[in-house]
C-alpha positions as CSV (number, residue, x, y, z in Angstrom):
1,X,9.3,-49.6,-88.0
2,X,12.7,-49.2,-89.6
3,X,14.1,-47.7,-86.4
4,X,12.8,-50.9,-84.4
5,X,14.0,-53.4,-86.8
6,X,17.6,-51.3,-87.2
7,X,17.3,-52.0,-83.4
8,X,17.3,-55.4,-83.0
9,X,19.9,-56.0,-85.7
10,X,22.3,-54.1,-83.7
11,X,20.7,-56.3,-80.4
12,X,21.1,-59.5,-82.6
13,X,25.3,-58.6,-83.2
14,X,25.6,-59.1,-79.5
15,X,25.5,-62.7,-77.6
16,X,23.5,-62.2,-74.4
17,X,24.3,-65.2,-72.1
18,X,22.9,-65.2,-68.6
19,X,25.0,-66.9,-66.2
20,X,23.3,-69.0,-63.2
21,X,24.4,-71.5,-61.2
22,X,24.9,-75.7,-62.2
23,X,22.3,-76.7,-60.4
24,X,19.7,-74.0,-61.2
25,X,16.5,-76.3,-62.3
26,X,14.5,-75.0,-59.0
27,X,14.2,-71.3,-60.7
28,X,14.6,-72.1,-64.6
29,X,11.2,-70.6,-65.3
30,X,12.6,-67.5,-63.9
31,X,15.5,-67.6,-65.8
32,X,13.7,-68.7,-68.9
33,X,11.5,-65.9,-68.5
34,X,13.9,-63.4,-68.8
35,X,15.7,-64.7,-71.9
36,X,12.1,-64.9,-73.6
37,X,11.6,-61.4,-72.9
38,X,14.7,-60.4,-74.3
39,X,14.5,-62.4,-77.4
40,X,11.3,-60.6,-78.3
41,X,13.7,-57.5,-78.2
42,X,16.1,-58.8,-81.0
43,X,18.8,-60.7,-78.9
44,X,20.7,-63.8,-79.4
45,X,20.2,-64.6,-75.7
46,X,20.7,-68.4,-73.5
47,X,21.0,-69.7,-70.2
48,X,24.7,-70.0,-69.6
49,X,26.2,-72.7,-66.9
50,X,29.2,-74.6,-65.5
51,X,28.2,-77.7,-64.4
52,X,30.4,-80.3,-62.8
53,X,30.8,-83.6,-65.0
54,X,29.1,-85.8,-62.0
55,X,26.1,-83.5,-61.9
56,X,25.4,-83.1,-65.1
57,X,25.7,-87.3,-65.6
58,X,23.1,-87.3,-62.8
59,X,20.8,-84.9,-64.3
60,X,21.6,-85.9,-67.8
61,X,18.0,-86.1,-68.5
62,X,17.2,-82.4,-67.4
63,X,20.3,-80.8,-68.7
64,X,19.9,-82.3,-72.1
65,X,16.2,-81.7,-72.8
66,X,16.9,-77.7,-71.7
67,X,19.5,-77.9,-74.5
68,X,17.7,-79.8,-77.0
69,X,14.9,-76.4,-76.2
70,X,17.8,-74.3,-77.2
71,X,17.8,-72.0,-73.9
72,X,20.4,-73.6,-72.3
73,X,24.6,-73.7,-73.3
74,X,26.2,-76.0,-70.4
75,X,30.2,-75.9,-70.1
76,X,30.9,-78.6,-68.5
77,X,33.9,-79.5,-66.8
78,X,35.6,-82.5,-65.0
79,X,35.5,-80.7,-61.6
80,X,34.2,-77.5,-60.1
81,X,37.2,-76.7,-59.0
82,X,38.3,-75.5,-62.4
83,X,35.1,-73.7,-63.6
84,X,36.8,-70.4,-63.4
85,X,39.6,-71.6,-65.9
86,X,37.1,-73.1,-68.4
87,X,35.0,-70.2,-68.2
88,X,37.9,-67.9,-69.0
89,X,38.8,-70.0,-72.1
90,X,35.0,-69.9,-73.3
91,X,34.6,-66.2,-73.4
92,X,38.3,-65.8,-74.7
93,X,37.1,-67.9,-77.8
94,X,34.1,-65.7,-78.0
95,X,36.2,-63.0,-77.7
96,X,38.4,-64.3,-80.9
97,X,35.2,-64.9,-83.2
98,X,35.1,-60.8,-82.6
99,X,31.4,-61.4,-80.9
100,X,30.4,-58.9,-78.6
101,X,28.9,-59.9,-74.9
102,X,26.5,-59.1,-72.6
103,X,26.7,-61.1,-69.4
104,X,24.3,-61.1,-66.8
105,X,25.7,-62.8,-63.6
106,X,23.4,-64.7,-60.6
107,X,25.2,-66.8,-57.8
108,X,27.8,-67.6,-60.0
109,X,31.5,-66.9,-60.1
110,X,32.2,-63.5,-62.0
111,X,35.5,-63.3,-61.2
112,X,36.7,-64.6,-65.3
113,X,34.0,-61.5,-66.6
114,X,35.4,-59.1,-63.8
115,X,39.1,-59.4,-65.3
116,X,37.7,-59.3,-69.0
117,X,36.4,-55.7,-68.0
118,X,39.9,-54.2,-66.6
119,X,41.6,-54.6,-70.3
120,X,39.7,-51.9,-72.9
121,X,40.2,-54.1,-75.5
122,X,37.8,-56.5,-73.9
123,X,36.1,-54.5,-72.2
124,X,34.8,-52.5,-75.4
125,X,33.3,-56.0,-76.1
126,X,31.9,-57.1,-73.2
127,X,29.1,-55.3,-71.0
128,X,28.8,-57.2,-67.6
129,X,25.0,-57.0,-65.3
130,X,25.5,-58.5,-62.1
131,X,22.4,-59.5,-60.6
132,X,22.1,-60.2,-56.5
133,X,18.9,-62.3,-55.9
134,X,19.5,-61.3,-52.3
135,X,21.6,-59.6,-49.9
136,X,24.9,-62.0,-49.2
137,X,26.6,-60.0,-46.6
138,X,23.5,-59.9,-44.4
139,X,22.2,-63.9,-45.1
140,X,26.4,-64.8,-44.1
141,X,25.5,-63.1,-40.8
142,X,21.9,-64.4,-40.1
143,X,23.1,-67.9,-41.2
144,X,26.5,-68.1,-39.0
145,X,25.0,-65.8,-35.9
146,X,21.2,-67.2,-36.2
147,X,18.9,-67.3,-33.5
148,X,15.5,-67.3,-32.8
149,X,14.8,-65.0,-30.5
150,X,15.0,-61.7,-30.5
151,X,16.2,-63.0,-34.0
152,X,19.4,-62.7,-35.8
153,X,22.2,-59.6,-35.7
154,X,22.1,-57.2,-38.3
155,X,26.4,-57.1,-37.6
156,X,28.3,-59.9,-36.8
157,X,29.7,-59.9,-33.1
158,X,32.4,-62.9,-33.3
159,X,35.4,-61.5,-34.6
160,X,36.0,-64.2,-37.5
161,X,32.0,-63.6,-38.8
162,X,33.2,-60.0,-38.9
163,X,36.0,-60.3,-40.6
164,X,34.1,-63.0,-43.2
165,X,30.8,-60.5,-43.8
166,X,33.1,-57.8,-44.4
167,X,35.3,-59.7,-46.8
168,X,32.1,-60.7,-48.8
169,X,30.9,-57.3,-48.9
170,X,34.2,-56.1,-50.5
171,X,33.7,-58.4,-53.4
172,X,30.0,-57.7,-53.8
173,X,31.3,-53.8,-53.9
174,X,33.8,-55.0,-56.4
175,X,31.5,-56.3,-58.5
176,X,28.8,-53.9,-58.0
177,X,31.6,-51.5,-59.5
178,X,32.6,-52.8,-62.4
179,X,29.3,-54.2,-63.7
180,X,28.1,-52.2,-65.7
181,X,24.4,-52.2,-64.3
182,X,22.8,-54.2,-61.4
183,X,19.6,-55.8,-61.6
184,X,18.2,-56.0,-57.6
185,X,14.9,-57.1,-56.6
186,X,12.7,-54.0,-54.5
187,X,13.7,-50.3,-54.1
188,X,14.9,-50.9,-51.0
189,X,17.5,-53.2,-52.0
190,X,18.3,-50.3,-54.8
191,X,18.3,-48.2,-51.6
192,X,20.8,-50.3,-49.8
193,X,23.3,-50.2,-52.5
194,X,23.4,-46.8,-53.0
195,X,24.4,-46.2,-49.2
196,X,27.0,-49.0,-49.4
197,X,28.7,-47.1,-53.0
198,X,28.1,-43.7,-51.5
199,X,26.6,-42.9,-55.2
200,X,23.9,-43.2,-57.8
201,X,23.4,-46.6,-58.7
202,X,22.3,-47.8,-62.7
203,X,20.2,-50.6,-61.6
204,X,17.1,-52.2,-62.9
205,X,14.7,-53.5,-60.4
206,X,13.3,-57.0,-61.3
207,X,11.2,-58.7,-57.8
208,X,10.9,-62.4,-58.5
209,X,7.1,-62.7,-59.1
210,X,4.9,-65.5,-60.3
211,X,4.0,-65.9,-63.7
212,X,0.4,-65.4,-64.2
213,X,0.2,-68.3,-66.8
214,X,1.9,-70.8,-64.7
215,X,0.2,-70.1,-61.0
216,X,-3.8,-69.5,-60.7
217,X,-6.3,-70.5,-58.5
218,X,-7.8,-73.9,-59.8
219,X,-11.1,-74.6,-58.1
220,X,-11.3,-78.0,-60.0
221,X,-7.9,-79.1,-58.3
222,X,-8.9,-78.0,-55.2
223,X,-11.5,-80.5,-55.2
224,X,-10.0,-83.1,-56.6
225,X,-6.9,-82.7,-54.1
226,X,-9.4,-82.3,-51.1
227,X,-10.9,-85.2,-51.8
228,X,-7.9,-87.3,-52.4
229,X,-6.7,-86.2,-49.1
230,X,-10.1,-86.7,-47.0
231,X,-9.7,-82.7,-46.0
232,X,-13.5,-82.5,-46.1
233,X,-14.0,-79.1,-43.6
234,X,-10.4,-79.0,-42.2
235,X,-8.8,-75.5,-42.4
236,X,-6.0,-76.5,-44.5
237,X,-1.9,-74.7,-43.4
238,X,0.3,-74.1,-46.0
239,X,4.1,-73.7,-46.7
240,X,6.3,-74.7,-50.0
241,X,9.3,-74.8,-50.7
242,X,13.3,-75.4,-49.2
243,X,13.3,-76.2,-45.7
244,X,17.6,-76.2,-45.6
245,X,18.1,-72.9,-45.1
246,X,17.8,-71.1,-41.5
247,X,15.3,-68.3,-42.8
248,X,12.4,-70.8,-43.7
249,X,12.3,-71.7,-40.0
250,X,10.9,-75.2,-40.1
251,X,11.2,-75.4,-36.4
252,X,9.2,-72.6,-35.3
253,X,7.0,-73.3,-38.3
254,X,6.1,-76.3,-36.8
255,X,6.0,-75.0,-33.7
256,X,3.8,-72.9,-34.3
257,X,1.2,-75.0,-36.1
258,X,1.2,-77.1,-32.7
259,X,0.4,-74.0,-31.1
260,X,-2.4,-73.3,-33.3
261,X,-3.9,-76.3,-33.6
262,X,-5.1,-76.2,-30.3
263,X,-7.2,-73.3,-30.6
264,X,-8.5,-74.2,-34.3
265,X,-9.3,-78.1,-33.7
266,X,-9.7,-78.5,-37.5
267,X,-6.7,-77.5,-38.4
268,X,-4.3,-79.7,-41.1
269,X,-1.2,-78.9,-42.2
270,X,0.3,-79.5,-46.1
271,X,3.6,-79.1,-46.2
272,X,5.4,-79.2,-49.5
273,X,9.2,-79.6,-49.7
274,X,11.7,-80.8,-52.3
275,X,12.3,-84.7,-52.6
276,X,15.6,-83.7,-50.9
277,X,14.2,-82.3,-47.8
278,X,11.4,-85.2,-46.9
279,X,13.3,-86.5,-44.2
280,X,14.3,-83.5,-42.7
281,X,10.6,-81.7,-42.3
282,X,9.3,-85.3,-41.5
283,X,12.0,-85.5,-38.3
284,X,10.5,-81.7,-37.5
285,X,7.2,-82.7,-37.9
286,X,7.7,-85.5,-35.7
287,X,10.0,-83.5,-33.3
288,X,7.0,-81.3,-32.9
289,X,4.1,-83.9,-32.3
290,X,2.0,-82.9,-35.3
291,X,2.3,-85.7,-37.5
292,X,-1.0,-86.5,-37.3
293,X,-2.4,-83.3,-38.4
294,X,0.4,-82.9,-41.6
295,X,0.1,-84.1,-45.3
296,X,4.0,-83.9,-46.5
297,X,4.6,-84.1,-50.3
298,X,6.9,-83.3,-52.5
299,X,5.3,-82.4,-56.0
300,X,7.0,-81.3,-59.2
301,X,6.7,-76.8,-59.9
302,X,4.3,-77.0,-62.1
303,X,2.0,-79.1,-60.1
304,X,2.5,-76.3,-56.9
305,X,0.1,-74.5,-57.5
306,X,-3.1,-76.8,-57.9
307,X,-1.6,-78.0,-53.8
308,X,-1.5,-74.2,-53.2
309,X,-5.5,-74.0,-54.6
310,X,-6.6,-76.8,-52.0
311,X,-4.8,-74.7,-49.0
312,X,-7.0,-72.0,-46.5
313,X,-4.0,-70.0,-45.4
314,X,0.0,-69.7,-46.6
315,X,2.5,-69.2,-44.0
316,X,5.6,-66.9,-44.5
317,X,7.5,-66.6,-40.9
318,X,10.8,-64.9,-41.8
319,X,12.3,-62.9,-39.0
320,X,12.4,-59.0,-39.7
321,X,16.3,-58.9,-41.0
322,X,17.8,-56.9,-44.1
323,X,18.1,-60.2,-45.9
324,X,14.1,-60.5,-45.9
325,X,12.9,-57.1,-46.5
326,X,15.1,-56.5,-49.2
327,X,13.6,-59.3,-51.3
328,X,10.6,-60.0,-52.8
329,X,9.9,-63.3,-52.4
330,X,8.7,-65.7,-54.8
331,X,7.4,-67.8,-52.4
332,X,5.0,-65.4,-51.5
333,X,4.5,-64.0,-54.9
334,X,3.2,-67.8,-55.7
335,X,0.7,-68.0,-52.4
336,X,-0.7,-64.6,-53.1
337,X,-1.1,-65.5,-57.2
338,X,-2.8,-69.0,-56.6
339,X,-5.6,-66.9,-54.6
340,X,-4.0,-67.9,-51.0
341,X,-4.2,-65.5,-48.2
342,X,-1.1,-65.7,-46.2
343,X,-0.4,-65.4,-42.3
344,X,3.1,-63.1,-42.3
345,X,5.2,-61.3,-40.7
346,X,5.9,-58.9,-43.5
347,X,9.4,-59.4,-43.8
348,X,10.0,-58.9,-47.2
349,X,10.1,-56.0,-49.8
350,X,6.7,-53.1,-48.5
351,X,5.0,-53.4,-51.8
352,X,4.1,-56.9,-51.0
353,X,3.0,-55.6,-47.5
354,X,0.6,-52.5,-49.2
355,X,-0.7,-55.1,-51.8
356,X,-1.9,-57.9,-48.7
357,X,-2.9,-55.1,-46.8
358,X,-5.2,-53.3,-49.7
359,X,-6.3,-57.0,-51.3
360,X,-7.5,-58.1,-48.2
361,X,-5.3,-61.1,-49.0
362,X,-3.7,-62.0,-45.2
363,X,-3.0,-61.5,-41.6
364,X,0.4,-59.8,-40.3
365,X,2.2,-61.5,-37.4
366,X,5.2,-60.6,-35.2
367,X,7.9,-62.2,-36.0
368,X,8.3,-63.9,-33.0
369,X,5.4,-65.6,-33.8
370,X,3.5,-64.9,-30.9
371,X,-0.1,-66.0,-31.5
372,X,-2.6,-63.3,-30.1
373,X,-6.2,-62.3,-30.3
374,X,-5.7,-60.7,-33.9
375,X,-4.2,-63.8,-35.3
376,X,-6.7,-66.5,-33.7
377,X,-9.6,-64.3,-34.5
378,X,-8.3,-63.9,-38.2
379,X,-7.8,-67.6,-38.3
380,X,-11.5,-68.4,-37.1
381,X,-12.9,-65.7,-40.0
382,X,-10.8,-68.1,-42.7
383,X,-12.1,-71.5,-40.9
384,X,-15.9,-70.5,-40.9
385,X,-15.5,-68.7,-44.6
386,X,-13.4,-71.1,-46.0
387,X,-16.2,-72.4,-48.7
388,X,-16.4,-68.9,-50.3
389,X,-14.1,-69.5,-53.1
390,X,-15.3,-65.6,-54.4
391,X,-12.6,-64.7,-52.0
392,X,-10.1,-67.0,-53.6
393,X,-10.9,-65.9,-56.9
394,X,-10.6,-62.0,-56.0
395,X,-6.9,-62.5,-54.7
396,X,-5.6,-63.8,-58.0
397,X,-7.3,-61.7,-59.8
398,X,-5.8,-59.0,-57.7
399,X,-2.3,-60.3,-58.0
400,X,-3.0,-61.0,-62.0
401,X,-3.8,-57.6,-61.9
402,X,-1.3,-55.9,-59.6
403,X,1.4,-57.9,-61.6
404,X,0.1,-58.7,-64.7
405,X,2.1,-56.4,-65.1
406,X,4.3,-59.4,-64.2
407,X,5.8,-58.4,-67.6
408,X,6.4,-55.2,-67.0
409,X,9.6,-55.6,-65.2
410,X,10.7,-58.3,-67.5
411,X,10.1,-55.6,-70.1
412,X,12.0,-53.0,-68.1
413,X,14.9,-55.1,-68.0
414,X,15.1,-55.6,-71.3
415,X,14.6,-52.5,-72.0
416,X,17.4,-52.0,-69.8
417,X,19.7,-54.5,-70.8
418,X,19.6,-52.8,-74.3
419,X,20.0,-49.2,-73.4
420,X,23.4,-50.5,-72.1
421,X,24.5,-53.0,-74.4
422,X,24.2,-50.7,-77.5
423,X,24.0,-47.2,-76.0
């Protein structure tokens, strides 16, 4: 007991901040989660960000309450053109109080830390984790080269993509280098950086998973919702989230539901976006001549999953590319948790893949989406036991119990994060 309290004295000498991105309200439960975990293991640990004057007077409401909660600290500056320079100056002044750091980095400039840790004096104060939720060399090239079919290169082929990828891979090695640990999201994206540094990595392995306590399967809503909605014996498509980005593929996704729909008359389709993205999936939906068959909403997080427990069948169509099967995705993480089986292609991290496969919990498609015998056959068995919420019930309770264990990765990295920060 002496040895455990000795331990997080030494943790509570050391300011933990973890640095995200301004706008970072989409995944703040996923942040928060990780500074709860390492609180209950002694440190004096916050959400960290840099947030442009005009969006944090948009957001004043949300930035403010986070800090009133005491998770967040917000530097915020006139432009974000000058982040780098204010961030600097903060951990200089940290630096001058003779605290001692621990910095974990996501999609946020390191550069300020990354000079910190080439001077020893600092650098004896400072212990840097760079976390990539992703792979950014490989999403640059599926973004700027993306096509549908086949589906995107794994190496750029125009000369200024190649000579962009490469140049961002340089800086992720850079900062891969002198962190000193990553946190990545699967063993294969462990994998993947140890062939790219020719070495063994010091990594920590943290998928993005849904919390148990926040994502269940909710018979009661799923009544109330179907209701609401007049869904009465419809087979009820899925998908949630972003809609922006290449990788969702909200044309084929639509495309695809067109396709379906004539083979599985009942079929309706909820689609769930942020506020931001309403027009665009609307203009999609539209484009695509299913408007008729679609519910489109926009719902706060912690409402998701109550929409999620009124669906049949999740859809996650990502093309089979290093910047999917890398990752484990939370989107699918939150299907599979609220008891949703999922029609996939399986791009994303294998022990998602073994888990669906062993659960029972979905149907694997090509990723070129091509609808065969397997898939209609799968999406007839759903349709006709749709009503046996049994089924429903044993997914969650799968995932819960797969990943309950949730924590235990959260626990890892801390566990981690403190093997480092006091040796």
């Amino acid at each position: 007991m002496e040895a455990v309290l000795m331990a997080n004295k030494k943790n509570a000498d050391i300011k933990f901040y973890h640095l995200v991105q301004p706008y970072f309200f989409a995944h703040h439960h996923f942040h928060k989660r990780k500074i709860d975990v390492l609180r209950q293991n002694g440190f004096d640990a916050k959400i960290l960000s840099v947030v442009p004057k005009s969006l944090y007077i948009k957001n004043y409401n949300r930035y403010s309450m986070l800090e009133k909660n005491g998770y967040v600290e917000l530097i915020v500056v006139p432009v974000s053109a000058i982040a780098s320079i204010y961030l600097f100056v903060f951990l200089f002044r940290e630096f001058l109080k003779s605290n001692k750091l621990s910095i974990h980095v996501l999609r946020s400039n390191p550069w300020p830390i990354v000079f910190f840790k080439v001077f020893p004096f600092f650098n004896s104060k400072l212990h840097y984790f760079q976390e990539f939720e992703g792979d950014s060399y490989s999403e640059f090239i599926y973004s700027r080269e993306y096509c549908e079919f086949p589906r995107p290169p794994e190496k750029a082929s125009r000369l200024l993509n190649k000579v962009k990828s490469n140049f961002i891979l340089k800086l992720d090695k850079v900062q891969a280098l002198v962190a000193d640990g990553l946190i990545l999201m699967s063993d294969e994206h462990v994998k993947l950086w140890g062939l790219r540094l020719k070495r063994t990595i010091r990594a920590a392995v943290l998928p993005t998973l849904a919390d148990p306590k926040l994502v269940w399967f909710d018979e009661e809503a799923r009544t109330e919702i179907r209701s609401r909605y007049n869904l009465g014996d419809n087979l009820v498509l899925t998908y949630t989230g972003n809609v922006i980005c290449h990788w969702q593929r909200r044309e084929e996704m639509c495309r695809l539901i067109k396709k379906l729909s004539a083979d599985v008359p009942n079929i309706r389709f909820m689609a769930i976006v942020r506020s931001d993205d309403l027009v665009l999936m609307e203009e999609s939906i539209r484009r695509h001549g299913i408007l008729d068959l679609t519910i489109l909403l926009s719902v706060d997080h912690d409402q998701v999953y109550k929409y999620l427990s009124a669906a049949d069948l999740a859809l996650f169509l990502r093309h089979d590319h290093t910047m999917n099967t890398v990752v484990t995705s939370g989107k699918l993480g939150e299907y599979l948790s609220a008891g949703l089986p999922v029609l996939t292609t399986g791009s994303n991290a294998a022990v998602l893949n073994r888990f669906i496969s062993s659960a029972n919990a979905g149907c694997f498609i090509d990723d070129s989406l091509e609808v065969n015998a397997l898939v209609l056959d799968y999406l007839h068995a759903i349709n006709k036991d749709k009503g046996n919420l049994n089924k429903r019930h044993n997914i969650c309770n799968a995932t819960h119990a797969k990943f309950r264990d949730s924590e235990n990765p959260f626990n890892s990295y801390a566990q981690f994060v403190k093997a480092i920060s006091i040796g």
